[in-house]
ZADRENVO-222519 format. One record per residue: residue number from 1; residue in three letters; x, y, z of N, C-alpha, C in turn. Coordinates in steps of 0.05 Angstrom, whole numbers, padded with zeros to 5 digits. Each point is the difference from the previous one (the first is absolute). Layout:
REC|NUM|ALA|X|Y|Z|X|Y|Z|X|Y|Z $
...
***
This chain:
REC|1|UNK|-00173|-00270|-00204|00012|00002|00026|-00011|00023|00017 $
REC|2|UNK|-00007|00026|-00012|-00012|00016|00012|-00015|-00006|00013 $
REC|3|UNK|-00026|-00013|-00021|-00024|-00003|00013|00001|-00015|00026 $
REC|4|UNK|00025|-00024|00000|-00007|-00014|00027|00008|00015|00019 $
REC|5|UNK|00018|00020|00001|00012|00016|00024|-00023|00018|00006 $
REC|6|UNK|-00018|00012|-00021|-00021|00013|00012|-00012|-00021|00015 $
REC|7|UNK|-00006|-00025|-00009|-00018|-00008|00027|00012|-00002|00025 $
REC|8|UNK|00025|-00001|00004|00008|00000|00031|00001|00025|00011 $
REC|9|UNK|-00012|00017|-00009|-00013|00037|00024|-00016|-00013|00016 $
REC|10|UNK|00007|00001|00025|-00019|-00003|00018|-00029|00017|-00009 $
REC|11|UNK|-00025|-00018|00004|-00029|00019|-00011|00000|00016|00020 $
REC|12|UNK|00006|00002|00032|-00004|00020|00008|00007|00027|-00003 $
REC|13|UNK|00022|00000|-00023|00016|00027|-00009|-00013|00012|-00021 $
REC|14|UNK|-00013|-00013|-00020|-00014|00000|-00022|-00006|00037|00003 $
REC|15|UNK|-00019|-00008|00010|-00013|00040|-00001|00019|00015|00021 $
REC|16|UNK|00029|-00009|00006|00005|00020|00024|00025|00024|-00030 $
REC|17|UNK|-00003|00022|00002|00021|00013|-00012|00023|-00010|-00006 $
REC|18|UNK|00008|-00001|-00020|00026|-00006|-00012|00002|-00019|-00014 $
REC|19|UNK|00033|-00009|-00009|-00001|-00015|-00022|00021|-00028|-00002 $
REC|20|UNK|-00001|-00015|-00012|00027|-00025|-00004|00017|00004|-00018 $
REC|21|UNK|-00013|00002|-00027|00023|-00006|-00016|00008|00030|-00013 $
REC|22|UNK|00032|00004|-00009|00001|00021|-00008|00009|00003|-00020 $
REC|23|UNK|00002|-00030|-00012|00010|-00009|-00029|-00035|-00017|-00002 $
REC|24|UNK|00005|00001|-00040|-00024|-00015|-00011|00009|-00033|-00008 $
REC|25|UNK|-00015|-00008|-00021|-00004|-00030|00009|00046|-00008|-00026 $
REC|26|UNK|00005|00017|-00007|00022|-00006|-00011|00028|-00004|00023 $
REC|27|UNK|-00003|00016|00020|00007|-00008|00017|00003|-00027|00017 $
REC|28|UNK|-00027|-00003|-00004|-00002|-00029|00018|-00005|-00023|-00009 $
REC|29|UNK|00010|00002|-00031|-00016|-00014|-00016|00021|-00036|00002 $
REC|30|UNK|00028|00007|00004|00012|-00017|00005|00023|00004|00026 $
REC|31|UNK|00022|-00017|-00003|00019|00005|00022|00016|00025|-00008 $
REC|32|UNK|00014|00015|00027|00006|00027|-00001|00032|00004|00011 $
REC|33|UNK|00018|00009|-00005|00021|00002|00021|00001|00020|00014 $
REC|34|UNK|-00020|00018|00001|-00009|00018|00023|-00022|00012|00013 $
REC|35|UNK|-00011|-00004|00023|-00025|00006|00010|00006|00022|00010 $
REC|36|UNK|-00012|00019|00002|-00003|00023|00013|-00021|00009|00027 $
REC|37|UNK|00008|00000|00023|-00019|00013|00022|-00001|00018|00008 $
REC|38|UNK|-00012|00014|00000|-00013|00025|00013|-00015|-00001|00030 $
REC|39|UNK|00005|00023|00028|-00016|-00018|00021|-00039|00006|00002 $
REC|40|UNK|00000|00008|-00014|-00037|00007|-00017|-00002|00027|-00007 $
REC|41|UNK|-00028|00000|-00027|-00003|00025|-00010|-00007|00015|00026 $
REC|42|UNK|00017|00033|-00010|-00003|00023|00008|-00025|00003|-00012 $
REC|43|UNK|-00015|00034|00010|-00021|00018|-00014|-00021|00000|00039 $
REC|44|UNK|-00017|00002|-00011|-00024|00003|00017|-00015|-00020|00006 $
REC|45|UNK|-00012|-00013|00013|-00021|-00020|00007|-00019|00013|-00007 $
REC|46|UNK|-00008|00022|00014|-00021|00019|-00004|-00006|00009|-00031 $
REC|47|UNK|00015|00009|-00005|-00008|00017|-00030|00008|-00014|-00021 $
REC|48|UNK|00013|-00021|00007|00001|-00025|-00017|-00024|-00022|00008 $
REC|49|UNK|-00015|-00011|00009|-00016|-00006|00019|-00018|-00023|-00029 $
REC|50|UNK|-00004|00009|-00021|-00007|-00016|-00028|00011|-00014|-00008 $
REC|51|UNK|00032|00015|00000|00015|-00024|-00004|00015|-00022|00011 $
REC|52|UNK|-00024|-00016|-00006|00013|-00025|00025|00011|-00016|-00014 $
REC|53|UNK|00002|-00026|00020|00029|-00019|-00017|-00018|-00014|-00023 $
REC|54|UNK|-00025|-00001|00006|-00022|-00027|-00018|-00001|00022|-00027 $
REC|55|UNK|-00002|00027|00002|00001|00014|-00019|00023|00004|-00023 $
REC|56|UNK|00024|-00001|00019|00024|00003|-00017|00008|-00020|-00010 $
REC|57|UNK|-00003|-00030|00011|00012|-00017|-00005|-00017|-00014|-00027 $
REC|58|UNK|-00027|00008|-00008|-00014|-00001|-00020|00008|00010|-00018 $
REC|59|UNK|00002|00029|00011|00017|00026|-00026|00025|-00014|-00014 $
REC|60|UNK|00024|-00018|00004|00020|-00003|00001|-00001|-00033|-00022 $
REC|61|UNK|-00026|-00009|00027|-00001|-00025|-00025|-00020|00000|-00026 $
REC|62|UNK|-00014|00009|00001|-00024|00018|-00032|00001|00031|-00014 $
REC|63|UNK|00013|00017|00012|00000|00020|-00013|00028|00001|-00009 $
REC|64|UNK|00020|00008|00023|00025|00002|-00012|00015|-00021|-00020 $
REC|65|UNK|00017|00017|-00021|00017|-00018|-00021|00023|-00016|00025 $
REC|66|UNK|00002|-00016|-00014|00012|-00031|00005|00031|00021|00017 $
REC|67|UNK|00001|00009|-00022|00043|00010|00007|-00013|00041|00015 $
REC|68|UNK|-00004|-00017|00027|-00006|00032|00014|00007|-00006|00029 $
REC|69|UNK|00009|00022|00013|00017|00010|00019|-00008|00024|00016 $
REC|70|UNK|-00007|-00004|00019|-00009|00027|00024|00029|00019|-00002 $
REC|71|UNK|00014|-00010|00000|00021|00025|00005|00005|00008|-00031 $
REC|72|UNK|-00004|-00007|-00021|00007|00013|-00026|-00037|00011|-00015 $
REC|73|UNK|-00020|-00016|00006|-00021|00008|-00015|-00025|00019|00021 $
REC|74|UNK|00004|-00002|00023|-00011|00011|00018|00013|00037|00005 $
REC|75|UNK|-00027|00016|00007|-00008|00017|00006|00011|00010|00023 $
REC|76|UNK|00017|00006|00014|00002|00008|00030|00004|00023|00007 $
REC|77|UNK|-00018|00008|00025|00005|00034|00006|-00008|00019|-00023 $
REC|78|UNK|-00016|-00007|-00025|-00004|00013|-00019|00014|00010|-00020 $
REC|79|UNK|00027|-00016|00006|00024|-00001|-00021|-00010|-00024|-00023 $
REC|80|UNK|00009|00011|-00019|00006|-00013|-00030|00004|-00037|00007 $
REC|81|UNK|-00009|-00026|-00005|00008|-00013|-00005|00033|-00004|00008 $
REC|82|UNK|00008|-00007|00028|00023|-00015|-00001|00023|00020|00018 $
REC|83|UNK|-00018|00041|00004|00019|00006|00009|-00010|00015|00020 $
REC|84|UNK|-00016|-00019|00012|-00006|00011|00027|00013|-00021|00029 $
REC|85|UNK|00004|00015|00026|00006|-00014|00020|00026|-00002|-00013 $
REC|86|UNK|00001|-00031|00014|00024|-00016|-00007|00002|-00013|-00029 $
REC|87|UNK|-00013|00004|-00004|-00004|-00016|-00036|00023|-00002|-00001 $
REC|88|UNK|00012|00023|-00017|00030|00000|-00006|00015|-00014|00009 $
REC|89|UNK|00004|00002|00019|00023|-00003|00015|-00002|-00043|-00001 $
REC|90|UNK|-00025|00001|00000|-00001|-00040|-00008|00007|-00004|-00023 $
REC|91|UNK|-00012|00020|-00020|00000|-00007|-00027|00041|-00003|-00007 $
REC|92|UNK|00013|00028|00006|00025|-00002|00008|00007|-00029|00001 $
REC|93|UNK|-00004|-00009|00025|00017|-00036|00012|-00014|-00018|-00034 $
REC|94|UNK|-00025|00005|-00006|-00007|-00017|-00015|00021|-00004|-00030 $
REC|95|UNK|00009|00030|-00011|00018|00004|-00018|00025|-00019|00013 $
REC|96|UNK|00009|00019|00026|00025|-00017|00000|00002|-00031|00002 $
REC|97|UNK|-00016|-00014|00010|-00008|-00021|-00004|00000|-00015|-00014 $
REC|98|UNK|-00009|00013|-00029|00004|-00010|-00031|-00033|-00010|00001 $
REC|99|UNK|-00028|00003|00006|-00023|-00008|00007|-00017|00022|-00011 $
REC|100|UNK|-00017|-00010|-00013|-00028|00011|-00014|-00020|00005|00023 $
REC|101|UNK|-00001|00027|00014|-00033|-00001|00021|-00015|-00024|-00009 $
REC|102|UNK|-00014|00002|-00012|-00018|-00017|-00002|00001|-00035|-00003 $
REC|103|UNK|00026|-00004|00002|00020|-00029|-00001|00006|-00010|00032 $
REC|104|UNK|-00007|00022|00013|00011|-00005|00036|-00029|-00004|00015 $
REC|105|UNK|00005|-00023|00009|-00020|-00006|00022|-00004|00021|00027 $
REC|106|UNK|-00013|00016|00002|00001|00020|00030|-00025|-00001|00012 $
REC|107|UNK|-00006|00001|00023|-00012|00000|00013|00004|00014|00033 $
REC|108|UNK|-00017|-00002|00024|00010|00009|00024|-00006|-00025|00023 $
REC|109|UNK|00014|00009|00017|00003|-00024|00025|-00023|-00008|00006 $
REC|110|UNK|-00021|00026|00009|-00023|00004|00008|-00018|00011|-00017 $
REC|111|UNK|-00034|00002|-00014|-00007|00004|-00008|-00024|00024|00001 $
REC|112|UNK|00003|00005|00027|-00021|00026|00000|00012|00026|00002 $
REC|113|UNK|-00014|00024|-00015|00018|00023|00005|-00005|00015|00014 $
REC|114|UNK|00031|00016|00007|-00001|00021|00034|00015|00024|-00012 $
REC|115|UNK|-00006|00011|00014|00015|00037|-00007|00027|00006|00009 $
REC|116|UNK|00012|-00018|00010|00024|-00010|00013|00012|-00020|00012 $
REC|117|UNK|00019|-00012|-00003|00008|-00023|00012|-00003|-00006|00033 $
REC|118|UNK|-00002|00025|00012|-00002|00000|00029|-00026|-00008|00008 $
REC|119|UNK|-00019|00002|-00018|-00020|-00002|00013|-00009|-00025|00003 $
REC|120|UNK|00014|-00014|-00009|-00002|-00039|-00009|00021|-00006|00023 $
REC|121|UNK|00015|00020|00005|00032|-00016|00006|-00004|-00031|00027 $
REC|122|UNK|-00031|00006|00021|00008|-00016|00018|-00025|-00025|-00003 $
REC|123|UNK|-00014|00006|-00020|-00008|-00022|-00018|00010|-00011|-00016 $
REC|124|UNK|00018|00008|-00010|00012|-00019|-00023|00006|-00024|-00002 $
REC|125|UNK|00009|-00013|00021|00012|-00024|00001|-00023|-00023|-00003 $
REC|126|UNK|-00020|00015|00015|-00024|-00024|-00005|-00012|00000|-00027 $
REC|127|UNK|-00002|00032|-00007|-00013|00004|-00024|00011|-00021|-00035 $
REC|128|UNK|00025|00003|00012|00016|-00016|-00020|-00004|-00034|00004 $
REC|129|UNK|00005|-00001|00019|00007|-00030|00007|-00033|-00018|-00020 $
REC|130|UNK|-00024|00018|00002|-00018|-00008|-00012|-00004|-00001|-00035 $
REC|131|UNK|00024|00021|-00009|-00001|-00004|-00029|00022|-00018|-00002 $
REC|132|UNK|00017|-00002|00014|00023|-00019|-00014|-00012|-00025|-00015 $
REC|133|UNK|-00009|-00011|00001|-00014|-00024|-00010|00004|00017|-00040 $
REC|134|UNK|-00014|00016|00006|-00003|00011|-00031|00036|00008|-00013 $
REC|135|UNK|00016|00004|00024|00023|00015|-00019|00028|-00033|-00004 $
REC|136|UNK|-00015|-00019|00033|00010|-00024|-00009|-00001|-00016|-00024 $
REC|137|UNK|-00030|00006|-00007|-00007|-00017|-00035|00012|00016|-00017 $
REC|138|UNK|00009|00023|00001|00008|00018|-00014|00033|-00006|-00017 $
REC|139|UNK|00010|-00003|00028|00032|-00011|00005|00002|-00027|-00020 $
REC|140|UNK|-00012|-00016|00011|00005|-00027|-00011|-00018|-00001|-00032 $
REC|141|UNK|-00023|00015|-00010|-00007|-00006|-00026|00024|00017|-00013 $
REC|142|UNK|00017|00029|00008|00011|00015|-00022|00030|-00004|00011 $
REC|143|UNK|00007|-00013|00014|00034|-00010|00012|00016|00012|-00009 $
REC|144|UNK|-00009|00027|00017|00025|00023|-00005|00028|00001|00017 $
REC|145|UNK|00019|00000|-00015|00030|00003|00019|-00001|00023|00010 $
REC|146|UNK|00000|00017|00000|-00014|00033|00011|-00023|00006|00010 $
REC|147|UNK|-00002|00006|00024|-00024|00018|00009|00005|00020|00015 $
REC|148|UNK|-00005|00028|-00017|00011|00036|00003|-00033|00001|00018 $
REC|149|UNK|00005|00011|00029|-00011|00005|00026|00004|00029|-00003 $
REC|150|UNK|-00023|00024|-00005|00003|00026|00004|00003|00005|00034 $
REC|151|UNK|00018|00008|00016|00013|00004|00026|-00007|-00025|00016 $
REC|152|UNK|00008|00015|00021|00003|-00021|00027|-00010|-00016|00000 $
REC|153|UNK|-00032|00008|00010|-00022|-00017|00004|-00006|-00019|-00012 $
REC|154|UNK|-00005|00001|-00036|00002|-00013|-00007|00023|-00031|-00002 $
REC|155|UNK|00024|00021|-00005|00014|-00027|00003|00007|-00017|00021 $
REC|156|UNK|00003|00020|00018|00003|-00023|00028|-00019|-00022|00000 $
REC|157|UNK|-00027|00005|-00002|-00020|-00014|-00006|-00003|-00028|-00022 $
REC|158|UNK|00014|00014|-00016|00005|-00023|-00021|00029|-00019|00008 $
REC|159|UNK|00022|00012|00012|00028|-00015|00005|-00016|-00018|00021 $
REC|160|UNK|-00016|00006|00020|-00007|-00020|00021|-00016|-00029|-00006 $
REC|161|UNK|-00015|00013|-00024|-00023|-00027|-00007|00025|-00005|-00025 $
REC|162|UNK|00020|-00001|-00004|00016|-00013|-00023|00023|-00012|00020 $
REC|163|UNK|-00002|00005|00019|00035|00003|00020|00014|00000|-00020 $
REC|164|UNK|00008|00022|-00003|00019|00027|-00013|00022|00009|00011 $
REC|165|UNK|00011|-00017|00013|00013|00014|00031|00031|00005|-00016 $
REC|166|UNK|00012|-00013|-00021|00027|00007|-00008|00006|00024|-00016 $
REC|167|UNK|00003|00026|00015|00002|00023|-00022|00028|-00011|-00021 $
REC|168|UNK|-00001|00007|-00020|00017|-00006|-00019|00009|00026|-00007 $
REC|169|UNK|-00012|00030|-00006|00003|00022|-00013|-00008|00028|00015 $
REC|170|UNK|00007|00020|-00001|-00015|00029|00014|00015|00020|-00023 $
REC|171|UNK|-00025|00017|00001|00001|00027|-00008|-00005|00022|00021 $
REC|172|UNK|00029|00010|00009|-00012|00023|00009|00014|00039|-00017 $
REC|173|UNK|-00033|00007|00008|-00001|00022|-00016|00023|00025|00002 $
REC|174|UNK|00017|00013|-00015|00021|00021|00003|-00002|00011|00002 $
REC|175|UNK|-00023|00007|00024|-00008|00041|00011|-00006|-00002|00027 $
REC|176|UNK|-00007|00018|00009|00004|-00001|00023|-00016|-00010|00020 $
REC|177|UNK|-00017|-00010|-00010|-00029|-00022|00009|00016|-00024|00002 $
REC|178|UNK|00006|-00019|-00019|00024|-00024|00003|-00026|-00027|00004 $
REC|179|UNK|-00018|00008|-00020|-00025|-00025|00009|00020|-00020|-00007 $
REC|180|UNK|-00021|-00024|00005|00014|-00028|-00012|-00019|-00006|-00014 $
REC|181|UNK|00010|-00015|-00024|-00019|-00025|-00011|00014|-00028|-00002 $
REC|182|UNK|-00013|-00023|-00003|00023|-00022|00005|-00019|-00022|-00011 $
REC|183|UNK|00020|-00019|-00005|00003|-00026|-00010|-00018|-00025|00009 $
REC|184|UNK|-00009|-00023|00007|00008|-00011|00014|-00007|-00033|-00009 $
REC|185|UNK|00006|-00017|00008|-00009|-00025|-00018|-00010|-00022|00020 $
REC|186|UNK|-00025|-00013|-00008|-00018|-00016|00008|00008|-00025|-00003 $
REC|187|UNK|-00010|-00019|00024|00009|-00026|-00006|-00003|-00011|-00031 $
REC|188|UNK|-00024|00003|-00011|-00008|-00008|-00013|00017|00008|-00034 $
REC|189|UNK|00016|00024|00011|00020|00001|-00028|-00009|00029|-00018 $
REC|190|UNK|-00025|00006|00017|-00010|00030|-00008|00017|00017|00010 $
REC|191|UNK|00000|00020|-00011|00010|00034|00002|-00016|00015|00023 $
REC|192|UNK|-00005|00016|00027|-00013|00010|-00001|00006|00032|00000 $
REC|193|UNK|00006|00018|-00018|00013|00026|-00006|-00026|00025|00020 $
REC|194|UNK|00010|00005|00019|-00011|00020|00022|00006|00029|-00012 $
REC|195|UNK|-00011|00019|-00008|00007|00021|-00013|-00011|00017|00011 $
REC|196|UNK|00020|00027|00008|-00028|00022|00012|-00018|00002|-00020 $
REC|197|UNK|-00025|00019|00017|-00024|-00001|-00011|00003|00026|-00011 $
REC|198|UNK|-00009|-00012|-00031|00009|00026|-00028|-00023|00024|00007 $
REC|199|UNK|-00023|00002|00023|-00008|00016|00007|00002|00019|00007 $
REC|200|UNK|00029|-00009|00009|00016|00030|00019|00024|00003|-00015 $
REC|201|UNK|00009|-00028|-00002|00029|00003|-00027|00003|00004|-00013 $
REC|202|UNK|00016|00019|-00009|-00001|00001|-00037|00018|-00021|-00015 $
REC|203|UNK|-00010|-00033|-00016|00017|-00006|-00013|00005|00007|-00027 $
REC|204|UNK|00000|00029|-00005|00009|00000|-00025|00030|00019|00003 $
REC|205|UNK|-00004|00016|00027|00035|00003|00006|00019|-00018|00004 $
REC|206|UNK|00023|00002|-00009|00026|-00016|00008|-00005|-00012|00025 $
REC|207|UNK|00010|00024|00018|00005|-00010|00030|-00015|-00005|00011 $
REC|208|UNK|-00028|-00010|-00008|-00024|-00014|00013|-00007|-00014|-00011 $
REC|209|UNK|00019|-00019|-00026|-00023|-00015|-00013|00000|-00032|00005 $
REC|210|UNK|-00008|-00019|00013|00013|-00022|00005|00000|-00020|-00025 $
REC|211|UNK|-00016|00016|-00025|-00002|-00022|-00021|00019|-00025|-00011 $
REC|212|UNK|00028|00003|00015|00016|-00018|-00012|-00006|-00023|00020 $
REC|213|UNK|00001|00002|00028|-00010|-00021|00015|-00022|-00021|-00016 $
REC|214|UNK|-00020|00003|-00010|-00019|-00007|-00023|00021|-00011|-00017 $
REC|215|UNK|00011|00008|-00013|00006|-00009|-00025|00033|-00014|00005 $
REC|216|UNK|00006|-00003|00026|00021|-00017|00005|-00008|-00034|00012 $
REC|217|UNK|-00030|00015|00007|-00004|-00029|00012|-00018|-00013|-00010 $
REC|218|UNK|-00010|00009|-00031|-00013|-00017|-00025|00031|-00006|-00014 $
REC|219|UNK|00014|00004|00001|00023|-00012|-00013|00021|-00020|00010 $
REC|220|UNK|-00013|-00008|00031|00014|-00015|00011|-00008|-00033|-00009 $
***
């Protein structure tokens, strides 16, 4: 299943920086009850600039073991395997979840990487609209009841191409920020769980963590 989702990268992205998948082929190997999006890799274009998508997505399908995971086996910021960035704080939802990293399908909306979300923010819509094709085959080969959207962007993005429009659930946070994260359900009978983005959130505190949202609406 992998292999066919690699062929739907647009070739024009091939050598552009960044990456697709952030789970290995155990992940994708069959159907899933949770996809994971991200709205594209962080780091540098520049000083990442080698690693492009034709590079990683090679790495992922011939080098890396079968049961591997960017947020648990990956390097970030020069932290240890798993506890750099946000690692944690995914790895966190993955426990509560009851889910093996390397068992969860993840990937990002968009596939090239930026040094911040702003810098995409007033491309995005096009930028995406051109990979959907790849996260549509995605949906329908691994027919997940859940799909966890790291913030806004992402999920709004995903509730629109699912029409998502019935919130069912919200988390909002007990401090004095009061983010939301929320619920919402697709015609089609999918989940789509909008969660702040664990970049700035910490979900491994209480009053920020929306992990039960996740794990209320795989149990529905």
């Amino acid at each position: 299943m992998i292999e066919d989702l690699a062929r739907l990268i647009p070739e024009n992205l091939l050598h552009v920086s960044g990456s697709v998948f952030y789970s290995g082929r155990n992940a994708f190997r069959s159907t899933s009850p949770l996809y994971v999006l991200g709205v594209n890799p962080g780091g540098s274009p520049e000083a990442q600039s080698g690693e492009t998508i034709a590079w990683h997505t090679n790495k992922i399908l011939t080098v890396e073991p079968d049961d591997w995971s960017a947020y648990r086996d990956e390097s970030w910021r020069n932290a240890p395997p798993g506890a750099g960035g946000m690692q944690p704080r995914v790895l966190h939802m993955m426990r509560r979840t009851g889910f093996a990293p390397g068992d969860v399908p993840a990937s990002n909306v968009i596939f090239p990487r930026s040094q911040r979300e702003g810098i995409i923010k007033h491309e995005f819509a096009s930028l995406a609209n051109a990979r959907w094709q790849f996260h549509k085959a995605a949906i329908e080969l691994l027919r997940p009841r859940v799909i966890l959207c790291f913030g806004g962007t992402a999920g709004g993005y995903v509730r629109d191409k699912l029409k998502a429009s019935k919130q069912v659930s919200e988390f909002v946070e007990s401090n004095n920020r009061r983010w939301r994260s929320s619920t919402h359900l697709g015609f089609n009978g999918i989940f789509v769980v909008t969660a702040t983005h664990p970049s700035i959130a910490d979900w491994t505190a209480a009053d920020t963590d929306p992990s039960h949202l996740v794990v209320e609406a795989l149990a529905t």
